[in-house]
N, C-alpha and C positions, 0 to 999 in steps of 0.2 A: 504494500500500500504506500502509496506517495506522499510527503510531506505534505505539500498541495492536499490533502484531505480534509487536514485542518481548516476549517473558514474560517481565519485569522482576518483578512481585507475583507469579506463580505459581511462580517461580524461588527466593524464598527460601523455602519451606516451611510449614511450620507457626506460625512465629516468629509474634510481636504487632508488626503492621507498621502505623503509622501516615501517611496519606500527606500529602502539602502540595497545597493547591490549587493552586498554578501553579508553575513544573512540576510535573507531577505524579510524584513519587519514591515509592518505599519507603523506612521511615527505620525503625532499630532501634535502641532507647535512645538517638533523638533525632539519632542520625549516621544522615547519608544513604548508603545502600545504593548505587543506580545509580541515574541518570538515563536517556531516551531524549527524542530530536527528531528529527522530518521534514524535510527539506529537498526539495528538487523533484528530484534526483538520486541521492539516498542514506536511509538513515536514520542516525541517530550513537547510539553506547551509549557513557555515559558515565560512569567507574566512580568518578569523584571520588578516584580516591587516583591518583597519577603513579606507582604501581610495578604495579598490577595489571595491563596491557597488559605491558607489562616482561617479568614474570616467565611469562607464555603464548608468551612472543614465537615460539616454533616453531610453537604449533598458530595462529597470527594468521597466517601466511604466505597470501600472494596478496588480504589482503585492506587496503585504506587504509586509515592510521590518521594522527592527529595523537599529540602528547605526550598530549593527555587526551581524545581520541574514538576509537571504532572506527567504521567506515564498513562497512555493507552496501547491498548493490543493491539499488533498489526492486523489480526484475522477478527477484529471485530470494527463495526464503522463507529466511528467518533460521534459521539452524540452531539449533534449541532445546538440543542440548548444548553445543554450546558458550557459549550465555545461560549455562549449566547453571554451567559451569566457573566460568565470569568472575563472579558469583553469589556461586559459593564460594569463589573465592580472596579477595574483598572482604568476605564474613564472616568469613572467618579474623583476616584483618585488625582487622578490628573486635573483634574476642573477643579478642584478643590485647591492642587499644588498650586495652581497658575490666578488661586485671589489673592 
């Protein structure tokens, strides 16, 4: 399954999202949104801030995580709400940084 699985860029909406050639991120006034990587066993979503995993921590149950990864299965599809959620608790975030 392809990194591309991930709906990282369809996930934040409408915003003016600029991305970085390698990785490839969404960035919003220049702060990075989330990141994603493949690995041979998983895929990792990575929200760049250490409280956004944190603060889901009920709906993240049964799935791996590190302090700054979430881990989904390759052989299973990534749940697009919950991209959905993780998305927007990091633009909260970010809106919040930028008052």
């Amino acid at each position: 399954m392809p990194v591309s699985r991930l709906p990282l860029f369809s996930c934040c909406g409408g915003r003016s999202l600029r991305s970085s050639p390698r990785p490839r991120v969404p960035r919003i006034q220049g702060t990075v949104v989330a990141g994603s990587a493949a690995f041979k066993n998983h895929l990792s979503y990575l929200p760049f801030s250490g409280s956004v995993l944190e603060q889901l921590g009920d709906e993240l149950r049964g799935y791996t995580m590190t302090k700054s990864s979430l881990h989904f299965p390759v052989d299973r599809p990534v749940p697009k709400t919950l991209v959905e959620k993780l998305i927007a608790q990091r633009l909260d975030q970010i809106s919040q940084d930028a008052r």
